[in-house]
C-alpha positions as CSV (number, residue, x, y, z in Angstrom):
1,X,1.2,184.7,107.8
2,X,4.2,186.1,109.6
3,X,4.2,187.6,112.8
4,X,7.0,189.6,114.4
5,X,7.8,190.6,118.0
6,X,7.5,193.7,119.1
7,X,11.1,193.3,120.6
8,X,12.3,192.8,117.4
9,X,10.3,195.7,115.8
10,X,11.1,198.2,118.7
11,X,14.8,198.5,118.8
12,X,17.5,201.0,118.1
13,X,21.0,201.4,116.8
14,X,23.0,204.5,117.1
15,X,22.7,208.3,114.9
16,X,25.4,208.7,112.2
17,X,26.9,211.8,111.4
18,X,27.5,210.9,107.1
19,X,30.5,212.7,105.7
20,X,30.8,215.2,103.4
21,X,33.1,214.5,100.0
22,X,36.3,215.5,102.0
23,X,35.3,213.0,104.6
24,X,34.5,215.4,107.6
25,X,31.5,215.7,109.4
26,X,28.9,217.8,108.7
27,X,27.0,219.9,110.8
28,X,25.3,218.0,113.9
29,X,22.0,216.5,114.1
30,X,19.0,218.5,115.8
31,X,16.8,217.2,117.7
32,X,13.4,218.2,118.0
33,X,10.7,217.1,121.1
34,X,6.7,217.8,120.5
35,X,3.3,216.8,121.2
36,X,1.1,216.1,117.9
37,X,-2.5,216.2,118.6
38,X,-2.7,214.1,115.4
39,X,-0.6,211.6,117.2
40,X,-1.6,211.0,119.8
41,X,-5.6,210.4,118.2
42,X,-3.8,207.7,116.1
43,X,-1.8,206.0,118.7
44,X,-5.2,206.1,121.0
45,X,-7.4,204.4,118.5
46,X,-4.0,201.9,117.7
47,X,-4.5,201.5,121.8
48,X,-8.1,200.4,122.0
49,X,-8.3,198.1,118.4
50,X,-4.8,196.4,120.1
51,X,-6.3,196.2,123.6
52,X,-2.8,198.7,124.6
53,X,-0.6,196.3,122.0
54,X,2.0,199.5,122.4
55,X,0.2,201.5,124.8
56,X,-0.6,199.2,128.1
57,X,-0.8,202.3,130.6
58,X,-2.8,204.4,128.0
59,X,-5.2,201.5,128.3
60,X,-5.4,200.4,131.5
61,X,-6.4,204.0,132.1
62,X,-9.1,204.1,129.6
63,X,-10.4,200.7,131.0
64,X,-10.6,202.8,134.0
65,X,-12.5,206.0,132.9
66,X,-16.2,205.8,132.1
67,X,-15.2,205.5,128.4
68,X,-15.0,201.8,128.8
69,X,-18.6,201.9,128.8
70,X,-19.5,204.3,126.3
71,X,-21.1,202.5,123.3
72,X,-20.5,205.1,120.4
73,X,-16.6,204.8,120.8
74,X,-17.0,201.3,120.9
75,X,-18.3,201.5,117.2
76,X,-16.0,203.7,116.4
77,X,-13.2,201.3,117.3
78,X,-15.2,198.1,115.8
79,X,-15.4,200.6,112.5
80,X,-11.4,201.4,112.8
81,X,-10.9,197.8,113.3
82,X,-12.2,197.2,109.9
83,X,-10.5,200.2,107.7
84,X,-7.5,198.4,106.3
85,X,-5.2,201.7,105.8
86,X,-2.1,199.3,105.8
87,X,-1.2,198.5,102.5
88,X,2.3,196.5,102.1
89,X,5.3,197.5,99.7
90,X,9.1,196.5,100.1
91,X,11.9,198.2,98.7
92,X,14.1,195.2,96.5
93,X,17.7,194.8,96.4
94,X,17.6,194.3,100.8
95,X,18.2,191.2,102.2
96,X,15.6,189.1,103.9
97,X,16.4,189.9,107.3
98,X,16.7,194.0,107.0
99,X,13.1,194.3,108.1
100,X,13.1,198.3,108.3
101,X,14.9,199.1,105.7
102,X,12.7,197.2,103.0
103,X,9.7,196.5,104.7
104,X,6.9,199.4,104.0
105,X,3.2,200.2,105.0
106,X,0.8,202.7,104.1
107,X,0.4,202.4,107.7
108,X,3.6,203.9,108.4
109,X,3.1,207.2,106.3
110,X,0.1,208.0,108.2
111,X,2.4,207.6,111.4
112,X,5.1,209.7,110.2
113,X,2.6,212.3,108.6
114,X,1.0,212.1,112.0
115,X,3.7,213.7,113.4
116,X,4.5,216.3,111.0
117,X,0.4,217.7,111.5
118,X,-0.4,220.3,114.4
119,X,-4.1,219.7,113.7
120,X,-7.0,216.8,112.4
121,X,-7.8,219.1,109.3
122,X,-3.8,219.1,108.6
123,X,-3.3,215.5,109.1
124,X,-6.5,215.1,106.9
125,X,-5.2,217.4,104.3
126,X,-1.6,215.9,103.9
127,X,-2.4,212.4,104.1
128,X,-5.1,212.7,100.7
129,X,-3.8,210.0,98.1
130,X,-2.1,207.5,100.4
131,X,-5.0,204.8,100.5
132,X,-8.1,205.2,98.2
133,X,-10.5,208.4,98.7
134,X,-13.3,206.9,100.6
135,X,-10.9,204.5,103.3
136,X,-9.6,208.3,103.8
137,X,-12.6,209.8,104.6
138,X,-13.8,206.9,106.5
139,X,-10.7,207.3,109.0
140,X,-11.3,211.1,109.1
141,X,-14.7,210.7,109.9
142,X,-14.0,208.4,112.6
143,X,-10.5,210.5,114.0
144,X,-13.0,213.6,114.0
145,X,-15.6,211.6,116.1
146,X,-13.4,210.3,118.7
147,X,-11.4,213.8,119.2
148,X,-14.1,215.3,121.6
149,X,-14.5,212.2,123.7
150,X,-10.5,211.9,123.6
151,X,-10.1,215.5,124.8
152,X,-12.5,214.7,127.5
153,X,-10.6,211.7,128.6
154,X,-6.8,213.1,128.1
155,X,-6.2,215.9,126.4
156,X,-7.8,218.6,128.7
157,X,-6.8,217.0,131.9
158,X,-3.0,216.4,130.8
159,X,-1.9,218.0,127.8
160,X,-0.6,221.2,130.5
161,X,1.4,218.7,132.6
162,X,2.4,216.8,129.8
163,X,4.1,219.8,128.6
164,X,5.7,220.3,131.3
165,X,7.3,217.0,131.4
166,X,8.4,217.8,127.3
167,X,10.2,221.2,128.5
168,X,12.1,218.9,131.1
169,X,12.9,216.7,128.9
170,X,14.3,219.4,126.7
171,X,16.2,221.2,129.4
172,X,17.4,217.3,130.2
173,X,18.5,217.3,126.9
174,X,20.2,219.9,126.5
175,X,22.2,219.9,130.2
176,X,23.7,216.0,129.4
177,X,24.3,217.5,125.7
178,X,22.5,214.4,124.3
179,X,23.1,215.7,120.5
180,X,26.5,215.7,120.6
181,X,26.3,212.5,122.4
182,X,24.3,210.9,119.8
183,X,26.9,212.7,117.4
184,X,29.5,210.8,118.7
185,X,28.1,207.2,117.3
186,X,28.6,208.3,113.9
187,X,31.3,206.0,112.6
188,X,30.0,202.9,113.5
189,X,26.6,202.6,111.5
190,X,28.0,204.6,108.5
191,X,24.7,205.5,107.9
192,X,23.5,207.8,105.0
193,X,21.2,209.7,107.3
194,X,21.7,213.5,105.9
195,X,22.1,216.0,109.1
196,X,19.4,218.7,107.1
197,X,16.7,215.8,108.5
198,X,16.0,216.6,112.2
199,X,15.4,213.5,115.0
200,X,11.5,214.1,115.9
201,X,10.8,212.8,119.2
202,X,6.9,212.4,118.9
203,X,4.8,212.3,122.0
204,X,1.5,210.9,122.9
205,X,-0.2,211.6,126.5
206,X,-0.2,209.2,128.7
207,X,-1.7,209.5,132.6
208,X,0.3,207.0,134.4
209,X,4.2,206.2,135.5
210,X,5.4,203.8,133.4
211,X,6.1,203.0,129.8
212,X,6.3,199.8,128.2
213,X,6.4,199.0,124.1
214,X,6.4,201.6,121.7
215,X,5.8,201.9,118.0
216,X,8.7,201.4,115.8
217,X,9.9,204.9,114.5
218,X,9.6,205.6,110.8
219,X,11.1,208.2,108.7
220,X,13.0,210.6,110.7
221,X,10.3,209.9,113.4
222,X,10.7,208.2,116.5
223,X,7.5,207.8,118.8
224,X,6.4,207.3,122.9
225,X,4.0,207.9,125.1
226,X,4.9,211.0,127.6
227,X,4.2,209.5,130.8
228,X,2.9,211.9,133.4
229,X,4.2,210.9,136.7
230,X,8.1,210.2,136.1
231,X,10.3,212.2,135.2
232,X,13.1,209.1,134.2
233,X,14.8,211.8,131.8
234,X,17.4,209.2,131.4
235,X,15.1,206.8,130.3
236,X,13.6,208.3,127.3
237,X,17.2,209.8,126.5
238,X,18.6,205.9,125.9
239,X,15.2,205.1,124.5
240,X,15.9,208.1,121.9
241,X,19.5,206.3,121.0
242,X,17.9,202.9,121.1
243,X,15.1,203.5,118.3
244,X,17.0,206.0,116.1
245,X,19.8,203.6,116.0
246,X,17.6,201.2,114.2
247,X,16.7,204.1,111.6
248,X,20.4,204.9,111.3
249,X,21.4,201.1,110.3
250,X,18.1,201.0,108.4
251,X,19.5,204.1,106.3
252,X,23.0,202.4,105.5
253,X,23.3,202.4,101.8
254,X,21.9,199.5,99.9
255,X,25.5,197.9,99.3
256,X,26.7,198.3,103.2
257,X,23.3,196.3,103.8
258,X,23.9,193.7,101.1
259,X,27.9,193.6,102.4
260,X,27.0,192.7,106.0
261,X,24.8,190.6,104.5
262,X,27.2,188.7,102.5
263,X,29.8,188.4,105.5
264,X,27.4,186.5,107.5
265,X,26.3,184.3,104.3
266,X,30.6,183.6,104.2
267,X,31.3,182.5,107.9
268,X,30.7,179.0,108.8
269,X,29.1,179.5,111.6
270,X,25.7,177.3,112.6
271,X,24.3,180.6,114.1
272,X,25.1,182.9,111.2
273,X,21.5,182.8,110.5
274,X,19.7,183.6,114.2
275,X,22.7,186.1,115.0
276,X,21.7,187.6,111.1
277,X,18.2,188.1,112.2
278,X,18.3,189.6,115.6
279,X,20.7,192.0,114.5
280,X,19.8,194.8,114.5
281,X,17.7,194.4,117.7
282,X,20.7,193.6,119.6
283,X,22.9,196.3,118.5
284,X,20.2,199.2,119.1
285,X,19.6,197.4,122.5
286,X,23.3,197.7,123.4
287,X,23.4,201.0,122.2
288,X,20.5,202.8,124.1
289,X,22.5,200.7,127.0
290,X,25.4,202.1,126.6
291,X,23.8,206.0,126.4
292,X,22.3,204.9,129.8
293,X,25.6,204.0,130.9
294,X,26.8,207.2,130.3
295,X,24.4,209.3,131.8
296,X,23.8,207.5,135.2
297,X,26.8,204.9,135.5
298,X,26.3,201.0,135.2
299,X,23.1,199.6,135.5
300,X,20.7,195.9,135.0
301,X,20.0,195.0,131.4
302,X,16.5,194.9,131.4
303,X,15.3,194.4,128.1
304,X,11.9,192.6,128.0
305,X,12.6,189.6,126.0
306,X,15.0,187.5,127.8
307,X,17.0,186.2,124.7
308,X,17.8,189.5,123.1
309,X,18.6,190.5,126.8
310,X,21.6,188.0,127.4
311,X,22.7,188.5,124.0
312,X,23.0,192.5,124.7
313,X,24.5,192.0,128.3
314,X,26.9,189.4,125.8
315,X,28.1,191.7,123.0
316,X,27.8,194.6,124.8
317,X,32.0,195.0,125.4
318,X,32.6,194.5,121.7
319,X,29.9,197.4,120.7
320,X,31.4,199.9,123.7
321,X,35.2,198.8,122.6
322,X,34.1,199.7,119.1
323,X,32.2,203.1,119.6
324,X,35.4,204.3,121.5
325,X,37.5,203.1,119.2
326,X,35.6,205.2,116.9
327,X,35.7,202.0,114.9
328,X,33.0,201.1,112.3
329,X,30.7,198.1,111.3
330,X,33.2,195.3,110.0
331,X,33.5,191.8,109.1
332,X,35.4,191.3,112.4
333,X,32.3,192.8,114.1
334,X,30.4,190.3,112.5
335,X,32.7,187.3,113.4
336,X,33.0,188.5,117.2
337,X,29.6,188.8,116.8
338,X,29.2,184.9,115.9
339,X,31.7,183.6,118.3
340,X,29.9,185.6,121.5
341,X,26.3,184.3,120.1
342,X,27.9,180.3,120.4
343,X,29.5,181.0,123.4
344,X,26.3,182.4,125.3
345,X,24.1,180.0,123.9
346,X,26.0,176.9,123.4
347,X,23.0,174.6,122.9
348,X,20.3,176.6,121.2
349,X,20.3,174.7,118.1
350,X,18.6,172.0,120.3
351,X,17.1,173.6,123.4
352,X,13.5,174.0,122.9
353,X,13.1,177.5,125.2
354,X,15.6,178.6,121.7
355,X,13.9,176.8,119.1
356,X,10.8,177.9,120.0
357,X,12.4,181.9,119.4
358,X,11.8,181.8,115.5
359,X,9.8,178.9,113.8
360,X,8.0,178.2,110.9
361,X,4.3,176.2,111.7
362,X,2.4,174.2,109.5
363,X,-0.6,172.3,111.0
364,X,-3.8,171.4,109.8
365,X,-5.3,172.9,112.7
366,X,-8.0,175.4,112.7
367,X,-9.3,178.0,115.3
368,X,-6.9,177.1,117.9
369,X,-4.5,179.1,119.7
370,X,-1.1,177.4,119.0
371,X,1.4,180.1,119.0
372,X,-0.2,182.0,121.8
373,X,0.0,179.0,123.8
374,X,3.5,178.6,123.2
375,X,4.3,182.3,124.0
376,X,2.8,181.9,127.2
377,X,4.5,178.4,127.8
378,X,7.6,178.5,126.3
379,X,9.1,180.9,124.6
380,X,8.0,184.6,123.2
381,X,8.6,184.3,119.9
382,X,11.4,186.9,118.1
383,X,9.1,186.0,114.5
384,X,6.8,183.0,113.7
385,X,4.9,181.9,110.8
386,X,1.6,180.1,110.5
387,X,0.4,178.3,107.4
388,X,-2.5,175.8,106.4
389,X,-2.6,173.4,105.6
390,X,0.2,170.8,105.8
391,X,-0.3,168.8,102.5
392,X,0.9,171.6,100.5
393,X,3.9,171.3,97.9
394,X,5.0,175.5,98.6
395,X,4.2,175.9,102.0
396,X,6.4,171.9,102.8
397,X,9.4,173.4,100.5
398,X,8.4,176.6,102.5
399,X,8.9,175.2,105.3
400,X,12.1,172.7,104.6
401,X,13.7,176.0,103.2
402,X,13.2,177.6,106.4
403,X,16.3,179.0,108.4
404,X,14.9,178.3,111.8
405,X,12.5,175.8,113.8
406,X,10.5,173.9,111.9
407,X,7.6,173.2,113.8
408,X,4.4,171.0,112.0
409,X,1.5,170.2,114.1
410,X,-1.2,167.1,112.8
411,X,-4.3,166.5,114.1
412,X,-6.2,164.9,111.7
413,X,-5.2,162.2,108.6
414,X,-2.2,161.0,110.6
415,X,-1.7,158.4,108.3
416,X,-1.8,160.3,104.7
417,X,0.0,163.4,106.2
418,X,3.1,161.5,107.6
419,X,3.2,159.2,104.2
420,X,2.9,162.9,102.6
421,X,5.9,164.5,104.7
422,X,8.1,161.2,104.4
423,X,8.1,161.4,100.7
424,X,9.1,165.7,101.6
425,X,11.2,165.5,103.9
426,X,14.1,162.5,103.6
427,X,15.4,162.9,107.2
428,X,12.1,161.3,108.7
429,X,12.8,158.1,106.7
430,X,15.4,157.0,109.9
431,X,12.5,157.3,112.4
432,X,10.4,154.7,112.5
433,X,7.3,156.3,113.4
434,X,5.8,153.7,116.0
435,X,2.0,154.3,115.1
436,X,0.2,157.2,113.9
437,X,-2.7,156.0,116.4
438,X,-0.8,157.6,119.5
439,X,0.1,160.8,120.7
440,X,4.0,161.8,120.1
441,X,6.2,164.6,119.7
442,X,9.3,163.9,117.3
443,X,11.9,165.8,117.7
444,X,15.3,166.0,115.4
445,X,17.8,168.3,113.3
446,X,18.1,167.9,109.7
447,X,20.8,168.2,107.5
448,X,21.0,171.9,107.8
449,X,21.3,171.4,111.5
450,X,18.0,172.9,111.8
451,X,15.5,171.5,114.0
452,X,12.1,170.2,113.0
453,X,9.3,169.2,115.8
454,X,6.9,167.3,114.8
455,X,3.4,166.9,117.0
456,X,0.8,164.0,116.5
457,X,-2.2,164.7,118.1
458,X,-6.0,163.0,118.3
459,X,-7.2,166.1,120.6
460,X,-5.3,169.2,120.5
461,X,-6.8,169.5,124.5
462,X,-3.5,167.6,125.4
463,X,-1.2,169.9,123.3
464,X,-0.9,171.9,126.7
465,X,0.4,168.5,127.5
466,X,2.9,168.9,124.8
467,X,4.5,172.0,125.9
468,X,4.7,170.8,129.4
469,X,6.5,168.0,128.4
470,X,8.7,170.1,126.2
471,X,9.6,171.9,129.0
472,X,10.2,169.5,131.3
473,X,12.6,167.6,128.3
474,X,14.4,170.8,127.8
475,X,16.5,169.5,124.7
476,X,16.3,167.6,121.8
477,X,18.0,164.5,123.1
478,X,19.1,162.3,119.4
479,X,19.0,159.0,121.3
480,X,15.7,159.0,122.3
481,X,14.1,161.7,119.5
482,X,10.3,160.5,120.4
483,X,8.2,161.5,123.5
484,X,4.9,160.1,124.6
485,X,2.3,162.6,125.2
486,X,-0.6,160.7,127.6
């Protein structure tokens, strides 16, 4: 299974203006900020089965409200919980690290559709066909349940101040001229994003001050939760650059994906392959920075996850030397782009706070809570994988294929499994593994220069152990690649 931040899903680049065939801009984008009842009954039901996944103040407040306690919605949610209304389809030609422009969901047309619905019966109506007939009226009957209890809890008490806080924003808008603004980032991205498709800035209600993740937009659709007590106009203004940035590098042309692509597959570079994958994070993030930046002078970085945070504060004078340039996405981009990575983070190939961003794990584990464990310990993961179990021929070639952290975790057969992965993996011939009867952590880089970290356990109760003596080692040292857990 592969699991992705929600850093790296909720990002933004910058809006495009494409050209017409005499190569002058076309008319400028529009912008359009509303309040979908639809909406905001999907993003509450997405609240409760997540326990507020991308809506934390939405559901602290529900926690709060006597709805907590009220036994028919929680049925409803156990029955949303089980309706599977995501089904999975990519796009081919993209490469493998283009997330959001290959990657597709089911999911994600009931979001978009969502927002393009003034009422249930709409949404009900223009959603027929996506998943099969009776998952369809499963959800419906569900949505149509919860609506009275959710105008009870929100929409009655704040939909009148929530619009007030939309008008604002609008007035906001329109007094910083934040559409021209956005126009202004449209040779850099090159995007294919026609200017006939409006920006929809999609609201859910939320009582409270303070707004944390958000979905990632799709379509032409970028989502948030309307918070009722702040009027940070600002805020949702670089939020608005930050996520439809990521749509406008998403909608680059096939060949301008698989041409960026292909520069970072030439360089030499040891990080082509992190800097690759976190691309498009970082650029949206230095983006909706920059559009901050212009509206209320300089201010902290304060992205969420740490990493992409540096990196952003890092790059950040190449991207604003390029947008007022008027300069767009090159290979020199990409090369600067590979020299600032190495020069901020000079050791991450070997310092486990790094590895531990993006890793591939294969243990033999079950029903035990390794990646959460290193989230909360370590590192919050950018993307990790998970697969049982580890005597597998696809998921070890899986795994020594892998362009990050390869991480393998043994608890049980420590003899057959490490005569298994010496006869896989030909670096861990040089180690003389000192007996399979203790508790270790081997740590070393392969001949990719990728870094594999190996755990040997007889209890995983001491792999709390293991992470505070990760922490404590900080980097892979080669002279001494073995550490003694117990």
């Amino acid at each position: 299974m592969k699991f992705y931040s929600p850093a790296l899903i909720c990002v933004l680049i910058i809006f495009i203006v494409p050209l017409n065939s005499y190569g002058q801009s076309q008319d400028s984008y529009i912008i359009k900020y509303q309040i979908n009842k639809p909406y905001c009954l999907l993003n509450f039901m997405e609240t409760l089965k997540t326990n507020g996944y991308y809506g934390p103040t939405l559901h602290t407040f529900y926690k709060k409200s006597k709805f907590s306690e009220n036994e028919v919605l929680a049925n409803l949610v156990k029955q949303y919980q089980r309706l599977n209304i995501g089904y999975s389809y990519e796009f081919n030609g993209y490469p493998k690290y283009r997330f959001m422009a290959k990657g597709k969901s089911t999911r994600d047309l009931f979001y978009t559709l969502s927002a393009k619905a003034e009422t249930l019966a709409e949404f009900k109506q223009i959603t027929v066909g996506i998943i099969p007939f009776y998952k369809h009226q499963q959800l419906f009957e569900i949505f149509e349940a919860v609506e009275p209890m959710y105008d009870e809890l929100i929409w009655d008490q704040y939909y009148d101040v929530a619009q007030k806080r939309l008008r604002e924003l609008e007035e906001y808008s329109q007094q910083v001229n934040l559409e021209e603004k956005l126009n202004n980032y449209e040779n850099f991205f090159n995007s294919s994003w026609p200017t006939d498709i409006p920006i929809i800035l999609t609201f859910s209600v939320v009582p409270g001050d303070k707004v944390r993740l958000v979905p990632p937009p799709q379509g032409n659709v970028v989502f948030c939760g309307l918070v009722t007590e702040s009027d940070d106009y600002a805020w949702y203004a670089a939020l608005l650059t930050h996520e439809f940035s990521h749509r406008a590098f998403a909608e680059k042309s096939l060949e301008s994906h698989q041409q960026i692509d292909q520069w970072f597959s030439d360089s030499k570079s040891p990080d082509r392959f992190m800097v690759n994958f976190m691309f498009n994070e970082v650029l949206g993030g230095a983006i909706g920075h920059k559009m901050k930046d212009n509206l209320i002078g300089p201010h902290d970085f304060s992205y969420g996850q740490s990493f992409i945070r540096d990196f952003d504060e890092a790059i950040y004078p190449l991207v604003v030397s390029y947008l007022d340039e008027g300069k767009t996405l090159d290979e020199n981009f990409i090369e600067q782009s590979l020299h600032i990575y190495g020069e901020t983070f000079p050791n991450a190939y070997k310092e486990y706070n790094y590895l531990l961003q993006t890793y591939y794990l294969l243990t033999d584990v079950e029903d035990y809570p390794i990646p959460r464990l290193i989230r909360k310990n370590i590192s919050s993961p950018l993307m990790y994988e998970s697969e049982k179990p580890i005597m597998d021929d696809s998921k070890i070639d899986k795994l020594i294929n892998y362009d990050f952290t390869k991480l393998i975790v043994i608890s049980k057969d420590h003899e057959r499994t490490f005569k298994y992965l010496q006869n896989k993996i030909p670096e861990l011939n040089e180690y003389n593994i000192l007996t399979t009867e203790s508790d270790f952590v081997l740590s070393f880089l392969g001949g990719d220069g990728k870094a594999y970290i190996i755990v040997n356990l007889h209890s995983m109760e001491k792999f709390i152990e293991v992470l505070e003596v990760l922490k404590v080692q900080k980097i892979i040292d080669s002279n001494n690649p073995f550490l003694s857990i117990g």
